[in-house]
N, CA, C and O atoms as a GROMACS GRO file, in nm:
protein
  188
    1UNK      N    1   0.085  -0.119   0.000
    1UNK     CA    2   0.000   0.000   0.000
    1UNK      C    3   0.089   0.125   0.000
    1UNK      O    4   0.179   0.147   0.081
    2UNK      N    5   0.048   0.214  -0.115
    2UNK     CA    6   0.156   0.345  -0.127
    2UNK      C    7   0.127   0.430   0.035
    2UNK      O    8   0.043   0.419   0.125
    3UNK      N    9   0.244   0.511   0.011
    3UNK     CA   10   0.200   0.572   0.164
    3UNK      C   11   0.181   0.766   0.122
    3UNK      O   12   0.227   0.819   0.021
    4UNK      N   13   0.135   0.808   0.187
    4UNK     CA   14   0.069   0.915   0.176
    4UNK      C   15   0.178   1.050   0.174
    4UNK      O   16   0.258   1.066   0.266
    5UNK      N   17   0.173   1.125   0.083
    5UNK     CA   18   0.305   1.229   0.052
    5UNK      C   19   0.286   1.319   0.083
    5UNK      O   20   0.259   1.400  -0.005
    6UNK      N   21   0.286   1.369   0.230
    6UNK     CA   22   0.239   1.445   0.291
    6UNK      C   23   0.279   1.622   0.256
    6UNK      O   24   0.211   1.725   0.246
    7UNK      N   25   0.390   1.599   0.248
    7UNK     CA   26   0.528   1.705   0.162
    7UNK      C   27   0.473   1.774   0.065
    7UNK      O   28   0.457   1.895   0.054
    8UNK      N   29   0.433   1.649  -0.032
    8UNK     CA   30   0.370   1.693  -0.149
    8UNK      C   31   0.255   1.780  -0.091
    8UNK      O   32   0.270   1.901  -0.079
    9UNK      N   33   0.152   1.724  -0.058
    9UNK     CA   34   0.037   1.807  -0.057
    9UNK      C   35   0.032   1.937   0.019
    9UNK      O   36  -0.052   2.025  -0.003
   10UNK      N   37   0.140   1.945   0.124
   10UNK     CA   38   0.152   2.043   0.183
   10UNK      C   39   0.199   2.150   0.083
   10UNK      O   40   0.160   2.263   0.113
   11UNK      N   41   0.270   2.141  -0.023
   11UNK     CA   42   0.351   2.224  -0.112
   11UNK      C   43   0.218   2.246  -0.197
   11UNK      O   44   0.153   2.349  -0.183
   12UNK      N   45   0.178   2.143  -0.286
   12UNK     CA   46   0.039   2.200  -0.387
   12UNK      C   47  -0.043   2.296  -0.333
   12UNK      O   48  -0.085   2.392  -0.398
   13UNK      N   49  -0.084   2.262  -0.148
   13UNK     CA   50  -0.186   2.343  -0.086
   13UNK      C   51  -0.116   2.508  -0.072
   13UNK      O   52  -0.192   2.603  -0.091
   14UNK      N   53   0.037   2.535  -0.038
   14UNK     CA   54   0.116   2.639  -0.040
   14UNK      C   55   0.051   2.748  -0.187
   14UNK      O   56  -0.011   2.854  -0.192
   15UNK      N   57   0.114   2.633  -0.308
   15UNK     CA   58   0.132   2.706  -0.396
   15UNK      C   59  -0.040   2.772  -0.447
   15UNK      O   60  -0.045   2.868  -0.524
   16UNK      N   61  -0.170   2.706  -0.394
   16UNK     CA   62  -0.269   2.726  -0.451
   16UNK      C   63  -0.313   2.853  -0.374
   16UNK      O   64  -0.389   2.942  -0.412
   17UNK      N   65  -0.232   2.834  -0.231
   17UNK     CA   66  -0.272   2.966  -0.099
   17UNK      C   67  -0.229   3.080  -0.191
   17UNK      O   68  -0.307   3.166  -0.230
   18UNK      N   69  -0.056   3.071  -0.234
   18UNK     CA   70  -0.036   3.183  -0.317
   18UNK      C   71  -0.032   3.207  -0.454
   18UNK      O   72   0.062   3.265  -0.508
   19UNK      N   73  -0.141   3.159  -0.522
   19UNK     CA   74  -0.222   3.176  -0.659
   19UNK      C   75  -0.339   3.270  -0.632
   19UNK      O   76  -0.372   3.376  -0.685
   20UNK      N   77  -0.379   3.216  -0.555
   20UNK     CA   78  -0.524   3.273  -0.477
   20UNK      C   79  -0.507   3.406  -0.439
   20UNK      O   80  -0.585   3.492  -0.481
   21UNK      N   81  -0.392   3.439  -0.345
   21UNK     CA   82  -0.344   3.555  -0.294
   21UNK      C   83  -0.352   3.622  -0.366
   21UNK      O   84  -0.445   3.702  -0.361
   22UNK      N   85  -0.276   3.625  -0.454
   22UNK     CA   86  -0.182   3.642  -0.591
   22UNK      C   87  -0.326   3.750  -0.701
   22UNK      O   88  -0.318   3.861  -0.753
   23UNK      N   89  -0.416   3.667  -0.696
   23UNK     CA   90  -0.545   3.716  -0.781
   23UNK      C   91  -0.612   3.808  -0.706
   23UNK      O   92  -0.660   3.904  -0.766
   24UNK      N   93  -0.634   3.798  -0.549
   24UNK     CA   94  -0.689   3.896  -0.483
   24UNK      C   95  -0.644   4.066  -0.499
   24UNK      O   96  -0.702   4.174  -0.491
   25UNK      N   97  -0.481   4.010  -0.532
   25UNK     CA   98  -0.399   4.131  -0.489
   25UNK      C   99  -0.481   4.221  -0.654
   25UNK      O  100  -0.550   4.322  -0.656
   26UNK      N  101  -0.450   4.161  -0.735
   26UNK     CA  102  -0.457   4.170  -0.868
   26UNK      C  103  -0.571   4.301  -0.876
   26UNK      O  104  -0.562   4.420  -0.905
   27UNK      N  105  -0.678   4.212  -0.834
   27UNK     CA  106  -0.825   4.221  -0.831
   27UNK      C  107  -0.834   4.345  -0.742
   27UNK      O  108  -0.903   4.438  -0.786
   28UNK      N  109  -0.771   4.361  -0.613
   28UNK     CA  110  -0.740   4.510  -0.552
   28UNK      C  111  -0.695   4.593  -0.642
   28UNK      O  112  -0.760   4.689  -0.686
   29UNK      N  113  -0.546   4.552  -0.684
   29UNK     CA  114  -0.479   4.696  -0.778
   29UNK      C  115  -0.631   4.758  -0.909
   29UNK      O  116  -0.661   4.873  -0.940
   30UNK      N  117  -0.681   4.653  -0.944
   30UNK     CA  118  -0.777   4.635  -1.082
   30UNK      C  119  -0.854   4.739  -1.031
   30UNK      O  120  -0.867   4.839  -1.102
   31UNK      N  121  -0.912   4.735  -0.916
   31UNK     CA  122  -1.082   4.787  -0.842
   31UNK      C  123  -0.984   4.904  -0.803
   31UNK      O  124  -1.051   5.006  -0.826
   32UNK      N  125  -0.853   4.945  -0.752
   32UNK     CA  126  -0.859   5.100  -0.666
   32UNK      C  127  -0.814   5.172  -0.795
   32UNK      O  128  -0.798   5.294  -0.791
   33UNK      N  129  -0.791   5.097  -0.917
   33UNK     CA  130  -0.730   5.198  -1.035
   33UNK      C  131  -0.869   5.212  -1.109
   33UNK      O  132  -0.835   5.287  -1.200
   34UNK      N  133  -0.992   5.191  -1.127
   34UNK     CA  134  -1.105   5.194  -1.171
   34UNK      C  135  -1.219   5.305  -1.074
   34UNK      O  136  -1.309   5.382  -1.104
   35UNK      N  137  -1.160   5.265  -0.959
   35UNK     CA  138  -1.222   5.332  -0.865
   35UNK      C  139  -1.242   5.486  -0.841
   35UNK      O  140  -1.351   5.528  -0.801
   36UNK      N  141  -1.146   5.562  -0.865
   36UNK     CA  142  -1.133   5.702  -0.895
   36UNK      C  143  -1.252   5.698  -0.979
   36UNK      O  144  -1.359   5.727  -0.926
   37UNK      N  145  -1.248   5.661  -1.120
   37UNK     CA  146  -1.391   5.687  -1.202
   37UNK      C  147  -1.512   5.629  -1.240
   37UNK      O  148  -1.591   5.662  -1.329
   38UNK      N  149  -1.515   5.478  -1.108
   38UNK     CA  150  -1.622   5.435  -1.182
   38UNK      C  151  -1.662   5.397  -0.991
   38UNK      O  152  -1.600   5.319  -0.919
   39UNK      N  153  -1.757   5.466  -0.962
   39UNK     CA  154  -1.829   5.422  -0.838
   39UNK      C  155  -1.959   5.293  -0.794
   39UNK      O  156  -2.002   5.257  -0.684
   40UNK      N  157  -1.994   5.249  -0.939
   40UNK     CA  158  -2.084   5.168  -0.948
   40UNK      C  159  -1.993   5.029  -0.883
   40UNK      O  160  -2.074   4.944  -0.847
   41UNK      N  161  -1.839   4.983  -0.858
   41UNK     CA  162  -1.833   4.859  -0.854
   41UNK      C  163  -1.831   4.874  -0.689
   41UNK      O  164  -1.846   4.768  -0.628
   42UNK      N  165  -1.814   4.998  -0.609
   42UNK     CA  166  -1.788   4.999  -0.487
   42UNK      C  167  -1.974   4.944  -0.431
   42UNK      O  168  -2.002   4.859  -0.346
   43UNK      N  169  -2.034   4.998  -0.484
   43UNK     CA  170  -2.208   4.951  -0.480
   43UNK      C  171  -2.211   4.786  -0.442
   43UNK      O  172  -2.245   4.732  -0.338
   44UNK      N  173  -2.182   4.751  -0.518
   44UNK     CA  174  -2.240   4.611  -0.502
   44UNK      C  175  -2.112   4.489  -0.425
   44UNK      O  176  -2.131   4.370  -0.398
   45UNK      N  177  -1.996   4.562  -0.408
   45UNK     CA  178  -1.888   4.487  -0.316
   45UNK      C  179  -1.963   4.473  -0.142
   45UNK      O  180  -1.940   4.373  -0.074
   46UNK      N  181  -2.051   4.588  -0.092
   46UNK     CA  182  -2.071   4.609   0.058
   46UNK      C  183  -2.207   4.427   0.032
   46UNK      O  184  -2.217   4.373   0.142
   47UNK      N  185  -2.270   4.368  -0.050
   47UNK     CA  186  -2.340   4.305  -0.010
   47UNK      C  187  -2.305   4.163   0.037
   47UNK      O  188  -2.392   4.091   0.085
   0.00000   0.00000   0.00000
């Protein structure tokens, strides 16, 4: 019975934490450079 690669999954789960991060940040810079002229996306983020 193979045994369980714990290493591994700890590293895939790492790299997906900072993919994820990675897009949030993105998705910030995206929304505060839009934001100066477009107030409609701040609307529907508070729900």
């Amino acid at each position: 019975m193979a045994r369980t690669n714990y290493s591994f999954e700890k590293r895939q789960k790492e790299i997906a934490k900072k993919k994820k991060q990675e897009e949030k940040l993105k998705r910030r810079r995206e929304k505060s450079g839009q934001g100066a002229g477009n107030s409609k996306g701040a609307e529907g983020e508070g729900e």
